[in-house]
C-alpha positions as CSV (number, residue, x, y, z in Angstrom):
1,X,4.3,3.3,41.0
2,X,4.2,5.1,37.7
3,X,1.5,8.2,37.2
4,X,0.6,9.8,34.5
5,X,-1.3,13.4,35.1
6,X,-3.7,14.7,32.9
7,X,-4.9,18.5,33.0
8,X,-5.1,21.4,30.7
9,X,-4.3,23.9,33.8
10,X,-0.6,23.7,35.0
11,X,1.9,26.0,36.1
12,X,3.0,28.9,35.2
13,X,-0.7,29.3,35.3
14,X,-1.7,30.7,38.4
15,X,-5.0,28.9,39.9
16,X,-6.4,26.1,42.5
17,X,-6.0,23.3,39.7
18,X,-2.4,24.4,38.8
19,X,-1.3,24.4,42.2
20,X,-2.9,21.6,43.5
21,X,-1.3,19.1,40.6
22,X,2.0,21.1,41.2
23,X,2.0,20.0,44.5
24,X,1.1,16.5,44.3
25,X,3.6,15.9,41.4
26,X,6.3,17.0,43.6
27,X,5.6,15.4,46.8
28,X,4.8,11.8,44.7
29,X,8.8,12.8,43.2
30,X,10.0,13.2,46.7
31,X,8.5,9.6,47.5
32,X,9.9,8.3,44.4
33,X,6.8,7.5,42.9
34,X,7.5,8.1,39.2
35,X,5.3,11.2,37.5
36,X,4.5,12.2,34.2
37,X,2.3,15.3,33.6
38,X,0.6,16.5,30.0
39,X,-0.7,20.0,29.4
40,X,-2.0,22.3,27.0
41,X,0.2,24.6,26.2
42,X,-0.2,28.4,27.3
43,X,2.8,30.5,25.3
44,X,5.7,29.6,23.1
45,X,6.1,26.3,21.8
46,X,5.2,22.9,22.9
47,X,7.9,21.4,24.8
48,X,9.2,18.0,27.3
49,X,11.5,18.8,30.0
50,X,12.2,17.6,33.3
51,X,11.1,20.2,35.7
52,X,13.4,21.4,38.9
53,X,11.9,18.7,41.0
54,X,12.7,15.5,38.8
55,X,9.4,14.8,37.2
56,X,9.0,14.9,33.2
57,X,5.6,17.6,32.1
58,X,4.9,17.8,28.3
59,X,3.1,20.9,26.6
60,X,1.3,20.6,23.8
61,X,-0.7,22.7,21.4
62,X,-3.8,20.2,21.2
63,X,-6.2,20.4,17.8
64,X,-9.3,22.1,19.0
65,X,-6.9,24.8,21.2
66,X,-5.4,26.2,18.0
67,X,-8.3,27.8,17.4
68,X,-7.7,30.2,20.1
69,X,-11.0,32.7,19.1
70,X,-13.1,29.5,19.6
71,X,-11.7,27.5,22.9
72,X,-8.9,29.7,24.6
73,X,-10.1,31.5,27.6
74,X,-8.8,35.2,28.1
75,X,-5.2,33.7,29.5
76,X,-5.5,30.1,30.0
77,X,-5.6,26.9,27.7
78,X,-8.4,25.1,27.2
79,X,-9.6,21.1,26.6
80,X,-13.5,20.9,25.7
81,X,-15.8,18.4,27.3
82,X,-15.4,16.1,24.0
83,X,-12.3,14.3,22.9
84,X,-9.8,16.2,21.1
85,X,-7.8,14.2,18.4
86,X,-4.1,15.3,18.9
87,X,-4.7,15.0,22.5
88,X,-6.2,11.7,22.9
89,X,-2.6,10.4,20.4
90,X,-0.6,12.2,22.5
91,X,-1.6,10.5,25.6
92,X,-2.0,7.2,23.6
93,X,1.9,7.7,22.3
94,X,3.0,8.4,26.1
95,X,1.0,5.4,27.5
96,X,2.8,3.0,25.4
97,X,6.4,4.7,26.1
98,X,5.8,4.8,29.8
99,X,3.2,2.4,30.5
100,X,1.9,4.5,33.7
101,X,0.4,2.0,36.3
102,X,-2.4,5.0,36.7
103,X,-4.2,7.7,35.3
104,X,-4.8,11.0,37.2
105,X,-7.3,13.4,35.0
106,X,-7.8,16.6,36.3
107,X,-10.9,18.6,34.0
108,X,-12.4,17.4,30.7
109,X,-8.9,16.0,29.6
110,X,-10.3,13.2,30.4
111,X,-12.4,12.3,27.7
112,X,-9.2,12.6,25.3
113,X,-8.4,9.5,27.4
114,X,-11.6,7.7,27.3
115,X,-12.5,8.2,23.5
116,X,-9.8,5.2,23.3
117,X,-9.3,3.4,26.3
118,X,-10.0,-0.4,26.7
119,X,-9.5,-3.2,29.3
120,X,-6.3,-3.4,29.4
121,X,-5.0,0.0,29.4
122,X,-4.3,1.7,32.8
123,X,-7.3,2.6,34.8
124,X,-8.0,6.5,35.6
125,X,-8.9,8.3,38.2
126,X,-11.0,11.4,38.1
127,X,-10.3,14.1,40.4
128,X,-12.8,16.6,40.8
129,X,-11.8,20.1,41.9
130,X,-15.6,21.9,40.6
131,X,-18.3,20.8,39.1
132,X,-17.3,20.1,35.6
133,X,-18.5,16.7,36.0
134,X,-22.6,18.0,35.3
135,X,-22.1,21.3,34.7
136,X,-21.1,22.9,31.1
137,X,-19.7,26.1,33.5
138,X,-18.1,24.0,36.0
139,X,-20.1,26.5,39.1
140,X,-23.6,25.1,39.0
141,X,-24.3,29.1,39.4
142,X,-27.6,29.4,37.4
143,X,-28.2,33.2,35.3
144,X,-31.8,33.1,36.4
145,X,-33.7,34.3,39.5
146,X,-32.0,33.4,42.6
147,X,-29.4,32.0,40.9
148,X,-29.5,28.1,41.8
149,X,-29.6,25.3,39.5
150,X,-32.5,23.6,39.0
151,X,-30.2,20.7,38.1
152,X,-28.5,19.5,34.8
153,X,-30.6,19.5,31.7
154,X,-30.7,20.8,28.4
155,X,-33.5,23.2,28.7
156,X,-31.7,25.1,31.8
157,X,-28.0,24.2,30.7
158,X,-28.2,25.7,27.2
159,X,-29.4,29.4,27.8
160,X,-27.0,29.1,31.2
161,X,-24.4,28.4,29.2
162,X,-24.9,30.8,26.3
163,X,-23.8,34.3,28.3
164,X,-20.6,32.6,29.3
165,X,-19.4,31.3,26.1
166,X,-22.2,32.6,23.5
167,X,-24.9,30.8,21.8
168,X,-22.3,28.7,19.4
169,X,-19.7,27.7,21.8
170,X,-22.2,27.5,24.5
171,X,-23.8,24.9,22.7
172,X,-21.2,23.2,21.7
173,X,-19.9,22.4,25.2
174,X,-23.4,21.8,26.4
175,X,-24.1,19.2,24.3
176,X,-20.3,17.8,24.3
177,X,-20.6,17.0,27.9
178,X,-24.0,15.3,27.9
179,X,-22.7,13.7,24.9
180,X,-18.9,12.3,26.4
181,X,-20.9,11.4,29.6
182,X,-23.8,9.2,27.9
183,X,-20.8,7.6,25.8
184,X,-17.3,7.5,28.1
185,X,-18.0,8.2,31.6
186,X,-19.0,4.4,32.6
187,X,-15.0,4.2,31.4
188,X,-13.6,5.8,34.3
189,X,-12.6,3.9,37.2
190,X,-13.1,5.9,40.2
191,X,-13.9,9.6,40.8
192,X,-12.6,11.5,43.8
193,X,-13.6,15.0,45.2
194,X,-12.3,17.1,47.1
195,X,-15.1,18.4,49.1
196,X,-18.8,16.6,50.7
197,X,-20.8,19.1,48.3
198,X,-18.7,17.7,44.9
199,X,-19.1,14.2,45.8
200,X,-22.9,14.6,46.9
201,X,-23.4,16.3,43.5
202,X,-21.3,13.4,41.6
203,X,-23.3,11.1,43.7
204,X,-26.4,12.5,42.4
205,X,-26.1,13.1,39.4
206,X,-23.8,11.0,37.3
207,X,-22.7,8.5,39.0
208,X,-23.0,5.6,41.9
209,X,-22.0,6.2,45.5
210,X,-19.5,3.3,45.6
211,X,-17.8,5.1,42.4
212,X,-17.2,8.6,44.0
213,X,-14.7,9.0,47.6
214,X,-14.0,12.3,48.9
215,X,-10.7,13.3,50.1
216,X,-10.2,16.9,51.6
217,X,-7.8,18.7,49.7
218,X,-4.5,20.4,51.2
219,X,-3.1,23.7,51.2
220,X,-0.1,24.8,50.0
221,X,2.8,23.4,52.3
222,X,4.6,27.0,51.5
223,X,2.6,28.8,54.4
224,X,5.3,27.4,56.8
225,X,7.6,30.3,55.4
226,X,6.1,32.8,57.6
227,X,8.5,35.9,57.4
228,X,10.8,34.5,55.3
229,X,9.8,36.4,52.8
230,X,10.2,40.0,51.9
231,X,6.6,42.1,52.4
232,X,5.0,42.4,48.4
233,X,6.2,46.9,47.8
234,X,2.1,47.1,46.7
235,X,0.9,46.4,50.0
236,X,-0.2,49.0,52.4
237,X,2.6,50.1,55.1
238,X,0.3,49.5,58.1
239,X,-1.3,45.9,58.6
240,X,-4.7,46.7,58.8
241,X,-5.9,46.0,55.2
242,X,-8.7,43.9,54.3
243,X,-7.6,41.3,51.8
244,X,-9.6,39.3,49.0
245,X,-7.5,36.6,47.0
246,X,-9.1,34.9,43.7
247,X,-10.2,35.0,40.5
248,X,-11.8,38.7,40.0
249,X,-15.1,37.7,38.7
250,X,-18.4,38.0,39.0
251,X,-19.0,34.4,40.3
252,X,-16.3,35.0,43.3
253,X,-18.7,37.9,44.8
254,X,-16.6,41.2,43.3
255,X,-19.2,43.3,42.7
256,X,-21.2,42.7,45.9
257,X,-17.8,42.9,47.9
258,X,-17.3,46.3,46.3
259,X,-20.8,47.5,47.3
260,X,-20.2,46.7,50.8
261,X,-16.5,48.3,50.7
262,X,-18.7,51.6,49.6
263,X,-20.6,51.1,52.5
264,X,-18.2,51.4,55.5
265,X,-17.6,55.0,54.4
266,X,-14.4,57.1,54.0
267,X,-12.5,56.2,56.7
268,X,-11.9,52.1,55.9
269,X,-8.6,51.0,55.7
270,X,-7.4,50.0,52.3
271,X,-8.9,46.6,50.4
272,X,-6.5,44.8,48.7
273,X,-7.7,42.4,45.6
274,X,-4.9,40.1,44.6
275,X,-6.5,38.4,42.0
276,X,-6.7,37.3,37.6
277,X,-8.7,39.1,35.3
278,X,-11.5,37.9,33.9
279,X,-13.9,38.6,30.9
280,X,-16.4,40.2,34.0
281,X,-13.8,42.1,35.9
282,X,-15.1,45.1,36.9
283,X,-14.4,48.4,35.6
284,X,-14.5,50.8,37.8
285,X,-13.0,50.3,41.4
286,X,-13.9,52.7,44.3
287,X,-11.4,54.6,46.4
288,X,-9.3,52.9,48.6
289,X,-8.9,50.2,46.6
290,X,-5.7,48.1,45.4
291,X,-5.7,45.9,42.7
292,X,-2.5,43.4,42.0
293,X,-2.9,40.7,38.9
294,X,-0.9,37.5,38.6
295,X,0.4,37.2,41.6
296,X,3.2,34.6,42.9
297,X,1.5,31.9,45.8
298,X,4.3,33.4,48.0
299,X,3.3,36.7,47.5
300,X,-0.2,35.9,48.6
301,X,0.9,34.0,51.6
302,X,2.7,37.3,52.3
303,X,-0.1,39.4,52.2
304,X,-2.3,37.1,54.3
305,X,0.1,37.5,56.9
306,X,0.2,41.4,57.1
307,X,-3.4,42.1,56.7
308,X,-6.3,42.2,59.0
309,X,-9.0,39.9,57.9
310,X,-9.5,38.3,54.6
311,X,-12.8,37.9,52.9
312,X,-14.4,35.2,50.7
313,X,-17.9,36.6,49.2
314,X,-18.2,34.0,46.2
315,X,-21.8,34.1,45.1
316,X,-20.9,30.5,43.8
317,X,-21.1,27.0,45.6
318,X,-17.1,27.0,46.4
319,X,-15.9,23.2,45.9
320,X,-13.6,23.6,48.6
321,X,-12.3,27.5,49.2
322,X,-8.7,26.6,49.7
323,X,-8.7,30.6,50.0
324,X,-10.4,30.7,53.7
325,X,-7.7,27.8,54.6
326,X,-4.3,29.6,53.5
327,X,-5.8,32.4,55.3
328,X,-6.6,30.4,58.0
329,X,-3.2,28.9,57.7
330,X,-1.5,32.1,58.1
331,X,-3.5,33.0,61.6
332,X,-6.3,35.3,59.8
333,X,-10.1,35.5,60.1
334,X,-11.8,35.3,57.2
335,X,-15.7,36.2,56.7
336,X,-17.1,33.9,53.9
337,X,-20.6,33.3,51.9
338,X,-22.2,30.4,53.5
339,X,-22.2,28.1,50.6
340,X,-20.6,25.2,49.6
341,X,-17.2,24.3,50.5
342,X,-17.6,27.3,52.7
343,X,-20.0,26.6,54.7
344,X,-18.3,22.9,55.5
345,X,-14.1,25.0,56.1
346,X,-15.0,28.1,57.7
347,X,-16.9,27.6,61.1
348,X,-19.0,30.6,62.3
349,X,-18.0,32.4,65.5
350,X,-14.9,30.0,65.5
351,X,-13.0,30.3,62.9
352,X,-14.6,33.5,60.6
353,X,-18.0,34.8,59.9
354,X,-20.5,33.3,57.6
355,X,-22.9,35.8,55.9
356,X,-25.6,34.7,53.3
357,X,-23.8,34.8,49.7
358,X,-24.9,37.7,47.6
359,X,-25.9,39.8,50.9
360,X,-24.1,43.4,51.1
361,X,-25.8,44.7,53.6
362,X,-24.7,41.2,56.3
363,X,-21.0,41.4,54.2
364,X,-21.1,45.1,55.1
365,X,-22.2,44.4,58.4
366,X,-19.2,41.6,59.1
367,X,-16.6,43.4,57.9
368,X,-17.4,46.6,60.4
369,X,-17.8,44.2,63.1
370,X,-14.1,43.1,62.7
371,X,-12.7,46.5,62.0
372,X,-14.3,47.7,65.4
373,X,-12.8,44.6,67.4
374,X,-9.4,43.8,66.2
375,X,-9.3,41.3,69.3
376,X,-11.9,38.9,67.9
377,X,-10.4,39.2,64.6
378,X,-7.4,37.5,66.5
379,X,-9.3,35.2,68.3
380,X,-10.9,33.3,65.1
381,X,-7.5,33.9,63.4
382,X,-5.3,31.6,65.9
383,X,-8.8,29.1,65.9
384,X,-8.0,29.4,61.9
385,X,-4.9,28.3,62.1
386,X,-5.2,25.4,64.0
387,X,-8.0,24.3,61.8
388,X,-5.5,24.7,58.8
389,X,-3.8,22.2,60.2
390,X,-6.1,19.8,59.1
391,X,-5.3,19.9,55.6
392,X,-2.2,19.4,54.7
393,X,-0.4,17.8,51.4
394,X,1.1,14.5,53.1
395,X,-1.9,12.6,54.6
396,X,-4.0,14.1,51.1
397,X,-1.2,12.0,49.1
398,X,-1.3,9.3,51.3
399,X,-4.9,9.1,51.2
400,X,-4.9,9.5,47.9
401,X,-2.9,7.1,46.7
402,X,-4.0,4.4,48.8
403,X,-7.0,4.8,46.8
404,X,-4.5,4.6,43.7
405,X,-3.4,1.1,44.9
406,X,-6.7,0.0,45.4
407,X,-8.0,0.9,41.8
408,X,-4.7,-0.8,40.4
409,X,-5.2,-4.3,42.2
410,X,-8.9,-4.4,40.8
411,X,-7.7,-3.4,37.4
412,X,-4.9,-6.3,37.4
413,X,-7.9,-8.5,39.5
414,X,-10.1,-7.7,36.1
415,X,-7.1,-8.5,33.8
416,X,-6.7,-11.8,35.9
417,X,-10.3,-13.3,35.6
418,X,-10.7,-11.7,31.5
């Protein structure tokens, strides 16, 4: 089989996306399943090389990314939800060189795909990791009230989407992704998510059940190293730290896990925030805080094993919270916001503590109940960890490219009958 992935968030980068194509690339190599992967670009020049692992990855500078002011996040690159010129040649000039069996596209890539794809070029799959398939912020985290979506539209997306990017852009990628959908989405083949609440939203909103499979994502296979690797100099000398690992914005629950921090008084042990930057990071951190940017995967699996309990507060519907599992996967208890992926991973009293997302007070609460038993901290840890289990890269690739095999033989089925 010959894949071609397609996603603007690769490593170096450091985030779900990149890791999760990372991994698939290289366990599809080590089956000997042939793997092409195109990227935007993040520093230096464009470039094709064969990684360490066998498998060819190009990085371009795509046409609406050169305007960094406009479409660059603060440190990643960036594809809009419309088709961008010098991508969609790029990935019509490696089509015909390769001739992939498959497309994989991993964000609004995709529609650099569609704006030109016909019968008989290779079918695509779309993985979804968020909510980018509906929503111009890929969270479905509303700015008003309570803070949930009353549902796609153009009278809630557009002033949603305005504090994020700004009126201009804001617009822009509003109306883009209404736009590609109305135009190029009945072009994609098959669309597979990673979570129940992603496919039910897919289901809902875009397209047809018998379109949209969901297949449980994996955690990084690298948690097996436990202690073979050296203990990060930033962390605490004893192991009774409480750890938060992701993005540090507002939409992963900083501020309110902050508040509650303040709240369990002078004598807490340290919390550690191992996380990016964002536009919304806060300013000002409280004592006992330690904050560590742009950290190595290794490092973080390190850190999950020497701390106490980890915590999860996104105010957001999680996809999947492949946080809570690499703690989980590492023997830790992890208190999470009951929502989304969350709600379905972590399992209350078992596994962690659920608290209601966007509650201090009940985060507050949670936390103090662990520091004051360390035992049942333990207990839900080692239940974690056998969870964790659960999801893990094989069976995901195996699963997933089954489904791969099946969209093929109705694409060559099609080609048969037209």
């Amino acid at each position: 089989m010959k894949i071609l992935h397609l996603t603007d968030l690769f490593s170096p980068n450091i985030g779900g996306t990149e890791s999760h194509v990372l991994q698939v690339a290289r366990e599809r190599h080590r089956r000997g399943i042939e793997v092409t992967v195109l990227t935007l670009s993040k520093v230096g020049p464009p470039s094709s090389r064969i990684e360490d692992t066998g498998y060819r990855v190009h990085r371009i500078d795509a046409g609406f990314t050169r305007f960094k002011r406009a479409w660059n996040s603060l440190d990643k690159p960036y594809h809009p939800p419309f088709p961008d010129p010098v991508v969609a040649q790029e990935i019509k000039r490696i089509i015909e060189r390769d001739q992939p069996e498959l497309v994989y596209a991993h964000n609004w890539m995709i529609y650099s795909y569609l704006a030109f794809k016909k019968p008989e070029h290779p079918p695509v799959i779309w993985m979804q990791h968020d909510y980018s398939l509906v929503c111009p912020k890929k969270t479905l985290s509303y700015f008003r009230g309570d803070g949930v979506c009353p549902g796609p539209s153009l009278q809630a997306c557009l002033p949603c989407s305005a504090p994020q990017y700004g009126w201009p852009k804001g617009t822009a990628v509003t109306l883009g992704l209404r736009g590609s959908n109305a135009l190029l989405l009945k072009r994609v083949d098959k669309v597979v998510s990673t979570s129940q609440v992603v496919a039910t939203i897919a289901e809902e909103n875009v397209l047809s059940p018998h379109s949209v499979e969901m297949v449980s994502t994996f955690i990084d296979p690298v948690h097996k190293q436990d202690g073979d690797s050296p203990r990060p100099a930033y962390l605490p000398q004893r192991d009774d730290y409480i750890l938060f690992v992701g993005a540090l914005g507002r939409h992963k629950g900083i501020y309110e896990l902050l508040s509650a921090y303040r709240m369990l008084g002078a004598g807490a042990p340290p919390l550690v925030l191992i996380g990016i930057p964002r536009r919304d990071t806060p300013a000002d951190w409280p004592p006992g805080v330690i904050i560590h940017e742009n950290v190595p995967h290794t490092e973080v699996m390190m850190a999950w094993q020497h701390c106490a309990f980890g915590v999860v507060p996104s105010v957001w519907a999680e996809p999947f919270g492949r946080v809570a599992a690499e703690a989980g996967a590492m023997g830790k208890a992890v208190i999470a916001s009951a929502t989304g992926g969350l709600a379905e991973l972590v399992q209350h009293e078992k596994t962690g503590l659920l608290v209601p997302p966007g509650d201090v007070g009940a985060l507050a609460t949670a936390m103090n109940r662990l520091l004051a038993d360390p035992a049942l901290a333990v207990a839900l840890g080692a239940a974690g960890r056998k969870r964790a289990e659960l999801f893990s890269l094989g069976p995901f690739v195996t699963r997933l490219d089954a489904i791969g095999n099946s969209v093929i033989d109705e694409h060559r089925a099609r080609s048969r009958r037209d």
